[in-house]
C-alpha positions in Angstrom: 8.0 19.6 6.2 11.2 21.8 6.8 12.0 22.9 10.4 11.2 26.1 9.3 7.3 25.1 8.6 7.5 23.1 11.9 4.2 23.6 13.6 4.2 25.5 17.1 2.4 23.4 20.0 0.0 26.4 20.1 -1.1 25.8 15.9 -1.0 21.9 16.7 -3.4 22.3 20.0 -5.2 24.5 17.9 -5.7 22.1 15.5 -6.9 19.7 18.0 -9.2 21.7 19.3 -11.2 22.2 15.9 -10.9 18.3 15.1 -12.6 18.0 18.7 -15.1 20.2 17.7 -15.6 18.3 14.3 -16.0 14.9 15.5 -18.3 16.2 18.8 -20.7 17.5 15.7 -20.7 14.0 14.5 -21.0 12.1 17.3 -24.3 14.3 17.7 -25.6 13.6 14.2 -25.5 9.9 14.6 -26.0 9.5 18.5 -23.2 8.2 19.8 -22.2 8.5 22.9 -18.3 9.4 23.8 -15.8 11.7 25.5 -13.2 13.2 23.5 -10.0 13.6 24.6 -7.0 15.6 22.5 -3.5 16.2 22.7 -0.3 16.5 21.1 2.2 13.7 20.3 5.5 13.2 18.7 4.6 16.8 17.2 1.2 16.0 15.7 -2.2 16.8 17.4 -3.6 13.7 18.6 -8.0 13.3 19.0 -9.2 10.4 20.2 -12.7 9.2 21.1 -13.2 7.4 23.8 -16.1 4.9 24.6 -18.7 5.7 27.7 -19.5 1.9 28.0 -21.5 2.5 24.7 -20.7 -0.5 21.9 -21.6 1.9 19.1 -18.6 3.5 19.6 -17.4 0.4 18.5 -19.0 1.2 15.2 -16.8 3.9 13.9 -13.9 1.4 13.5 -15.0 -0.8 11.2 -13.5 -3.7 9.7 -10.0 -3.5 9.8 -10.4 0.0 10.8 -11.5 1.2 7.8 -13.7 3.5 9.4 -11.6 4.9 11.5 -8.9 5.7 9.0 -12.3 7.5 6.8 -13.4 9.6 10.2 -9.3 11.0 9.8 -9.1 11.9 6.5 -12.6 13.6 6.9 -11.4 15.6 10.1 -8.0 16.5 8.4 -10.1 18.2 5.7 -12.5 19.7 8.1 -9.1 21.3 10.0 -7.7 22.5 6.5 -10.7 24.1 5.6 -10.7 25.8 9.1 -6.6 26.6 9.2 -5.6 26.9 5.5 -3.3 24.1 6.0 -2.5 20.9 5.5 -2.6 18.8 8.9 -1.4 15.6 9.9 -3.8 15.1 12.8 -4.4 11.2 14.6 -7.9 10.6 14.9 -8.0 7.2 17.3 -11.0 5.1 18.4 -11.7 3.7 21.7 -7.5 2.6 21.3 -8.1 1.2 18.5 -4.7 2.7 17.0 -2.4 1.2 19.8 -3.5 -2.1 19.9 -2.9 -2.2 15.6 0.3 -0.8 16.5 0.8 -3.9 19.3 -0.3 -6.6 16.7 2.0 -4.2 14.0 5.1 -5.0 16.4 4.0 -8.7 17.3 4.0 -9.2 13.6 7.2 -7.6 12.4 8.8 -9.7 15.7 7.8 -13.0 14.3 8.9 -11.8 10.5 12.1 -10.8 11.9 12.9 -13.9 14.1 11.9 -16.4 10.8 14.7 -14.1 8.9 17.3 -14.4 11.6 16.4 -18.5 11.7 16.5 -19.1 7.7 18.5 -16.3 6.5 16.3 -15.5 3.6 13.7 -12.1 2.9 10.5 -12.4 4.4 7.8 -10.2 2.6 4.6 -9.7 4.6 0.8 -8.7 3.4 0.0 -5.5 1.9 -0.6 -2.6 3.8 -0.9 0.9 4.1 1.8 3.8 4.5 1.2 3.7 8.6 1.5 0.0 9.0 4.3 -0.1 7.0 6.0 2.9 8.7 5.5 0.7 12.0 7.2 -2.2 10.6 10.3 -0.2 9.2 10.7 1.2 12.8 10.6 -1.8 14.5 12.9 -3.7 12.0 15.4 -0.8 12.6 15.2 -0.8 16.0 16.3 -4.8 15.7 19.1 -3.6 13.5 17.7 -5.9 10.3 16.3 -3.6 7.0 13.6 -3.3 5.5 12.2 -2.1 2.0 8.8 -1.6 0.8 7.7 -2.8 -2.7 4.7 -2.8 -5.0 2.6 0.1 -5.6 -0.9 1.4 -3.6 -2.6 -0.5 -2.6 -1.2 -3.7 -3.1 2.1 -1.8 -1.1 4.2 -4.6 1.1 7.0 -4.7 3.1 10.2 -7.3 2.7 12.5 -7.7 5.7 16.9 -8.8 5.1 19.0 -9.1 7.4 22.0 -6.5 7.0 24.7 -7.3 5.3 26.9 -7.7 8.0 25.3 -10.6 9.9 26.4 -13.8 10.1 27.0 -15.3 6.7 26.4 -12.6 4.8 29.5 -10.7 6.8 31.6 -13.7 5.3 30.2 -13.0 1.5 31.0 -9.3 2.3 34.5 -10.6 3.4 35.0 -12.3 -0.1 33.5 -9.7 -1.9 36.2 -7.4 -0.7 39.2 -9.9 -1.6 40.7 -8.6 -4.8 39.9 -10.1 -7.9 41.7 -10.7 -11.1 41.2 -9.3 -14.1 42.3 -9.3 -17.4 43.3 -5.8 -18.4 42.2 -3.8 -22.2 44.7 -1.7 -23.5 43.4 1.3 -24.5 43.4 0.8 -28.3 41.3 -2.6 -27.7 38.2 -0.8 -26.4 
């Protein structure tokens, strides 16, 4: 999205007022008990629904939050259909998103320590486009690199150290040297 199709705060509360209303509707059709509490963040609206000491709130994570990740995608549609446009809402459970993004960080850590240790790529599980955006961040923020590879769903991420650390500054170093070689004349081509 350009900066001129940047969202105002007012269309962004807006649209996190009528994912509120969205998942309130469903929380009513199957019973669940839960406050819902909305925002904006890092310039997307932000809905999360938070557990009143009821375990079936637990319920609309799922196994590795696969439920969760459904109950967005549905309320991004229900906000389209409302607003005409695309939105790139965060529907959260119960915190569900920050700790994935704690165990995210713990896990890119560990990836990035066993590269700086052996000097060689580390690739990690598949995942999906958020995980792997968390991992980029984190590996940038510890000045390594990152690339993903593969294609959906089967999507990973490999983690190098840059080019410039440690050994690989003294291969860069030879690399620059000047090399000999044997020059064509121009008839010889």
């Amino acid at each position: 999205m350009s900066q001129a199709d940047e969202k105002t705060f007012d269309q962004l509360n807006d649209e996190a007022d009528i994912a509120a209303d969205y998942l309130e509707g469903l929380l009513d059709i199957v019973d669940y008990e839960g406050d819902i509490e909305m925002g904006v963040r890092n310039n997307r609206p932000v809905v999360q629904i938070v557990a009143d000491d009821n375990t079936d709130i637990k319920h609309l994570i799922g196994r590795h939050g696969e439920v969760v990740d459904a109950l967005q995608q549905l309320t991004r549609l229900a906000v389209q259909q409302k607003t005409g446009e695309r939105s790139h809402l965060i529907v959260d459970v119960d915190g569900y998103l920050k700790r994935k993004r704690q165990r995210l960080r713990d896990m890119a850590l560990d990836a990035i320590d066993e590269v700086r240790e052996t000097g060689e790529p580390v690739s990690l599980d598949p995942m999906n486009s958020f995980e792997r955006k968390i991992v980029h961040d984190v590996v940038r923020e510890e000045g390594m690199k990152s690339r993903s590879h593969g294609e959906e769903p089967k999507r990973y991420v490999t983690i190098y150290r840059k080019a410039n650390q440690t050994e690989d500054a003294d291969d860069a170093a030879d690399a620059a040297e000047p090399v000999e070689t044997e020059a064509i004349a121009p008839d010889e081509e």
